[in-house]
Each structure stands twice: as C-alpha cells, then as structure tokens.
N, C-alpha and C positions, 0 to 999 in steps of 0.2 A: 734288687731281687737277687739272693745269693743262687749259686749256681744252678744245686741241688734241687731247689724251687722251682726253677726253669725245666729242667731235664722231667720234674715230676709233670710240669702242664703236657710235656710234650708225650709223652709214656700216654697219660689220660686221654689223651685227644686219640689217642689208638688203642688202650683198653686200659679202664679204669684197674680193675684188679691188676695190673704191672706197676701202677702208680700206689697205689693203698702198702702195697707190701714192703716200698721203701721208706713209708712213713710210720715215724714213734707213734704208737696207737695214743697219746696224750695229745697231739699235734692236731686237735681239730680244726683249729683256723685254717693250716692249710689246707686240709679236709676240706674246709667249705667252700676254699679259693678254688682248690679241684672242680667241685661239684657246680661254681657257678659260671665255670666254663660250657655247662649245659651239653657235654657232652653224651653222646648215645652208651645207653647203661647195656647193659644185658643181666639176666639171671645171676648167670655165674658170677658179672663183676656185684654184682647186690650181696651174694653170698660171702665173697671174698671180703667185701669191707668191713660184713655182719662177723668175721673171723678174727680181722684185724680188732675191732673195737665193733660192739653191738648196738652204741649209737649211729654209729656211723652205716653201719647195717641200716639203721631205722631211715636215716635221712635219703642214703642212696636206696632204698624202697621206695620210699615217699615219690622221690623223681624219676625213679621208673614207671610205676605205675602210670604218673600222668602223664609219660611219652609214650607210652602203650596201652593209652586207654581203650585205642578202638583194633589195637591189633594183638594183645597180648595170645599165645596161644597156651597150649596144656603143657605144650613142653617147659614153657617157663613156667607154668604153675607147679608143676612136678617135681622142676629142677629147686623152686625154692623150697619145695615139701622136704624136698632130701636136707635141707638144711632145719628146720623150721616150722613148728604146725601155725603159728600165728603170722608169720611173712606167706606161706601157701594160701590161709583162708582170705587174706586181703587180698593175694592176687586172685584166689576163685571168686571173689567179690568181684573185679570189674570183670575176669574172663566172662560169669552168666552173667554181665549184661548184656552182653554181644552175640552167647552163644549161646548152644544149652548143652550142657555135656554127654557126650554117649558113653556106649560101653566099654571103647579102645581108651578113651581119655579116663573114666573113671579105673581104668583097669593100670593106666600110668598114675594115678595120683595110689592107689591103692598100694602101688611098690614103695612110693615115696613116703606114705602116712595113710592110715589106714581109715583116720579121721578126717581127715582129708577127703578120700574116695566116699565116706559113707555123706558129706554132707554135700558131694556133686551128684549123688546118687537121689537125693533128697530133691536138689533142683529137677532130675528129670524124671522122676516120679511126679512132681507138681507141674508138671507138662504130657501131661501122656497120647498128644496129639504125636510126638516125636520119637516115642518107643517103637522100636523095630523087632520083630522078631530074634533076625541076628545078635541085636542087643540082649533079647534075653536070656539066650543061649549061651553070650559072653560072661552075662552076667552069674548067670548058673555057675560055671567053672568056676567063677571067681569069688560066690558066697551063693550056697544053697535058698539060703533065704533071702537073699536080693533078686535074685530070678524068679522067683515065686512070686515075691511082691510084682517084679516087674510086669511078669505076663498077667500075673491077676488084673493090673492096670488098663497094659494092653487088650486084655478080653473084654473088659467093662467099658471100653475105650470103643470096641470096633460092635460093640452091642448097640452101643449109646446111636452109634452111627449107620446102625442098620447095615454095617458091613461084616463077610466072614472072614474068618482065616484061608485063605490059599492052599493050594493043595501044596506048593511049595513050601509057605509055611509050616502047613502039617509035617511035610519029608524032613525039613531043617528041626522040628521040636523033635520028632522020631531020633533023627542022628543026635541030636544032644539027648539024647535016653528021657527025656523031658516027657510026663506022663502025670500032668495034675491036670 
C-alpha cells in the first residue's frame, strides 16, 4: 500500500471530508477502500465528497443514511439541503420515519431548500395529532399560507376531538396577530 493510501485511511478514520480532498476525484477505488473502512460519516463529510466527485457524494449518502437510520436529525437534513434538494429529501425520508417534523425543523430545512421545508410541512400536516399552536405561529412567520393551513388543521384536529383552544393558545394566536 503506497504511503499516501495509508495517511488517507488514517485522515478517514477521523473525518472523512480530510481524506476525499486529497483524493483525484477519478480515484474511486480508493474512495471505496475509504468507505469500507465503515467509518462514521457526518453531513458535512457526505457533502464534501458530493463536492469532490457526485458519485461519490451518492455512495457516501448511501452509507450514511444507513448508519443513521434511527438517529438522523434536521440538522443533518438541513445541512444536506444546503448542498442538494435530492441528498435533503432522502434524508427527510428516513428522518419522518422516526419523527414528525415541527415548525423549528421545517423552519431549518426552509433556510436550506424551500422544497425541502414545503414537503416536511406536508408530513406534518398528515399528522395533525402533533400541530401545536406554537407551531403555527412559527409557521405564519415563515409562510402566510402554511400557518393557515396549519391551524386550519389544528382546529379541525381539536373539533374532531371535542377539545378547545386554551386561553393560552388564544393569547399565543393574539401575539402572532393570527385572526382566521
């Protein structure tokens, strides 16, 4: 094994993105000798490799996702939004199986891809056991018409359920000038 090859296992075993950036973006066998060191990805290094070469992006996705299948958070969904609308929706794919997303999280994927945000928006619309108030006052600020939808949900949600809005609730839609 020449030197070079050595020093790159050793880079990877401590962050893959240190090791991608001294490889020829041509050079995927080493790429795959990398990657089947099984070593822990992050975001970032998934991004970094998608930068170096965009298969390699694909592969180092691939093996992240399934080492964070039951832990992946928004931040890494977000973080690959900034890169990527198709690397974000795979990871918002295993994120809502785990989770549902709220309004802080739709409110990070929104910064990152906007298409992104509208289709974690979509998952928690098709749960509206989990719409919070708070949520849809986030969601206001953050699209006039997502917070509409939202609370419309919600009201139909706490109807369905013989429950009312809180006086708390009332004072939180008040402060968000929220008047539908």
């Amino acid at each position: 094994m020449p030197v070079i090859e050595g020093m790159m296992k050793v880079y990877a075993r401590d962050c893959m993105a240190k090791a991608v950036v001294n490889l020829e973006s041509t050079d995927t066998a080493t790429f795959e000798g990398l990657l089947a060191l099984n070593v822990f990805l992050t975001a970032g290094d998934v991004v970094q490799c998608a930068l170096v070469n965009v298969k390699w992006g694909e592969m180092a996705l691939e093996r992240f996702l399934l080492q964070k299948k039951d832990t992946l958070n928004d931040d890494d969904v977000a973080e690959l939004g900034y890169y990527s609308l198709s690397f974000s929706l795979a990871g918002l794919k295993v994120y809502t199986a785990n989770n549902i997303p709220c309004a802080p999280s739709i409110e990070k994927f929104f910064h990152a891809k906007k298409e992104l945000a509208r289709q974690a928006f979509e998952v928690l619309l098709s749960k509206p056991l989990y719409i919070t108030v708070p949520d849809v006052k986030r969601l206001r600020d953050l699209n006039y018409v997502w917070g509409r939808q939202a609370f419309e949900v919600l009201f139909e949600e706490k109807r369905k359920r013989g429950t009312r809005l809180t006086a708390e609730d009332v004072v939180l839609l008040a402060e968000a000038d929220v008047k539908w």
